[in-house]
N, C-alpha and C positions, 0 to 999 in steps of 0.2 A: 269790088267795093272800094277799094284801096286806092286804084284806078282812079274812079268815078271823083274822089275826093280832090284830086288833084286836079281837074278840067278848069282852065279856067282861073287856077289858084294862086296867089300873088301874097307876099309876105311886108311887110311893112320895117324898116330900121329908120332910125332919128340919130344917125352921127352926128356930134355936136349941133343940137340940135335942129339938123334939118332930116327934113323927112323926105326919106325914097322908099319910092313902091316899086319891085324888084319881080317878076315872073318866074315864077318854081317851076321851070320844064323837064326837070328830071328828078329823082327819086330824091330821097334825102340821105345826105352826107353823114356821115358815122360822127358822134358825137354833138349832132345838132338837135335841140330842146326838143320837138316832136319828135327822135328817133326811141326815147324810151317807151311811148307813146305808142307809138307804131310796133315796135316787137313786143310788146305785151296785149296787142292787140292781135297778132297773127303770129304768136313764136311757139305755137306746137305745129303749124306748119310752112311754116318758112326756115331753112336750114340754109347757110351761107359760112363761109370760112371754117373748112372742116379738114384738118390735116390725119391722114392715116400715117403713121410710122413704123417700116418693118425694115426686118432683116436682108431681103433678098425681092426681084421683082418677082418672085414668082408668087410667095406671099401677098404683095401688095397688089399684084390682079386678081387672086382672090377675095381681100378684103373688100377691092373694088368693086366688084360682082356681087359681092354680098349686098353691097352697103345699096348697089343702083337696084337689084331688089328688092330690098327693104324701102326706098325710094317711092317704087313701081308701086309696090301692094296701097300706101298712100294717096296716090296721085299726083306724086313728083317725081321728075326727070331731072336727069343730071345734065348741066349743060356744058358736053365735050369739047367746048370750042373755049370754053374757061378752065377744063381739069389737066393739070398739070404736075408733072415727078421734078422733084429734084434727088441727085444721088449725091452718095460722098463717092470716094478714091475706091472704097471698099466694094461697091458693087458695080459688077462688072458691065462692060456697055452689052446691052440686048435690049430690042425694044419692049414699050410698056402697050399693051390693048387692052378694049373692052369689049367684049363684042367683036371683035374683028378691026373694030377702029382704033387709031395707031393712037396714045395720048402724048403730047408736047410735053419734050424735057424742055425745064429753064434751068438758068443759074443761081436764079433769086428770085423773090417775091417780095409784094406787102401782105404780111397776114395782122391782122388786127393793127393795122396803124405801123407796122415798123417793118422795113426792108429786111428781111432774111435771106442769108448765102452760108454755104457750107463753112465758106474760112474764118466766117461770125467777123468780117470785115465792115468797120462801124463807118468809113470812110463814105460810101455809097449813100447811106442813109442820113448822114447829117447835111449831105450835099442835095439829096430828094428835100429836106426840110427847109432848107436854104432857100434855094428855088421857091416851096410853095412859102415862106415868108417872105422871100419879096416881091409875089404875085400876088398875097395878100396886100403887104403893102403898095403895090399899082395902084388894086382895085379901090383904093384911097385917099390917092396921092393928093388928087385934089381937093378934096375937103381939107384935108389936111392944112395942105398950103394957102387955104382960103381963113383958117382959124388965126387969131390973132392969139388969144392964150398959149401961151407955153404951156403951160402947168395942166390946161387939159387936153392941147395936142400932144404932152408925150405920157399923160396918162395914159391916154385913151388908146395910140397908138402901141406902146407896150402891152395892153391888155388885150388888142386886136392881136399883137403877134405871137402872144406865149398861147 
C-alpha cells in the first residue's frame, strides 16, 4: 500500500518564494514531516535500526537467530546484505553467521542519525555533517544567490542548514 502511495508522487517547496515540484523517488528520509506519519502507520510491522549488544560472538549469533525467527513467525526477513558487527579490542577476531551466511564486520555506522565507532571518535561524524551541509547548501545555492534580501537569505539559509 505504502508502495502504491508513492507512484507518481511529487512534493511541492516555495523557497523564497518560488515554487518547485520536486519527484519523491525514494522512501522518505528520517526526520521528514510524513515520516511520523508513515511509522505510525506501519510501526508494528516494520523494524529498522536495531542494535543487539553482547559479550562474546557467540552470544550475539544467537541473539541473532533468535531475533530472524522471531522475524520469520511475522512475515519479516532480515536483510543480510544490511546486517552488520562491530566489535571492540575485547572480543576476539572469529567470524560472525547466520545461517551459514558470513555477516560484515564494520568499523562504524550511522544508527539513528549519528556516526558510531568503538573509539566514540566525534571527528568522523562532524565531517559526515559537514558534507551533508554543504550538499544541502548546493542543493540551493541558486535560489539563494538569486534573493536579493539579506535578512531572508540568511534566515532561510541557517534554518535549511541546522
Amino acid at each position: 500500500m505504502l508502495r502504491e502511495l508513492y507512484d507518481n508522487f511529487t512534493t511541492r517547496i516555495s523557497p523564497f518564494y518560488k515554487k518547485v515540484i520536486i519527484n519523491v523517488e525514494r522512501g522518505v528520509r528520517q526526520g521528514d514531516t510524513i515520516s511520523p506519519k508513515i511509522f505510525s502507520a506501519a510501526h508494528e510491522n516494520i523494524m529498522h535500526d536495531i542494535v543487539l549488544i553482547t559479550p562474546n560472538i557467540e552470544q550475539a549469533e544467537r541473539m541473532l537467530a533468535e531475533f530472524d525467527s522471531a522475524c520469520g513467525k511475522i512475515g519479516l526477513r532480515l536483510n543480510l546484505t544490511k546486517t552488520m558487527f562491530m566489535r571492540n579490542g575485547l572480543v576476539p577476531d572469529a567470524p560472525f553467521t547466520l545461517n551459514g551466511t558470513n555477516i560484515s564486520e564494520c568499523s562504524s555506522y550511522v544508527y539513528l542519525g549519528r556516526e558510531v565507532n568503538m573509539m566514540n571518535d566525534l571527528a568522523p561524524e562532524l565531517c559526515r555533517r559537514k558534507r551533508a551541509a554543504w550538499g544541502a547548501y548546493m542543493n540551493i545555492e541558486g535560489v539563494v544567490k538569486e534573493t536579493k534580501s539579506c535578512v531572508l537569505t540568511f534566515s532561510t539559509l541557517l534554518f535549511f542548514l541546522l
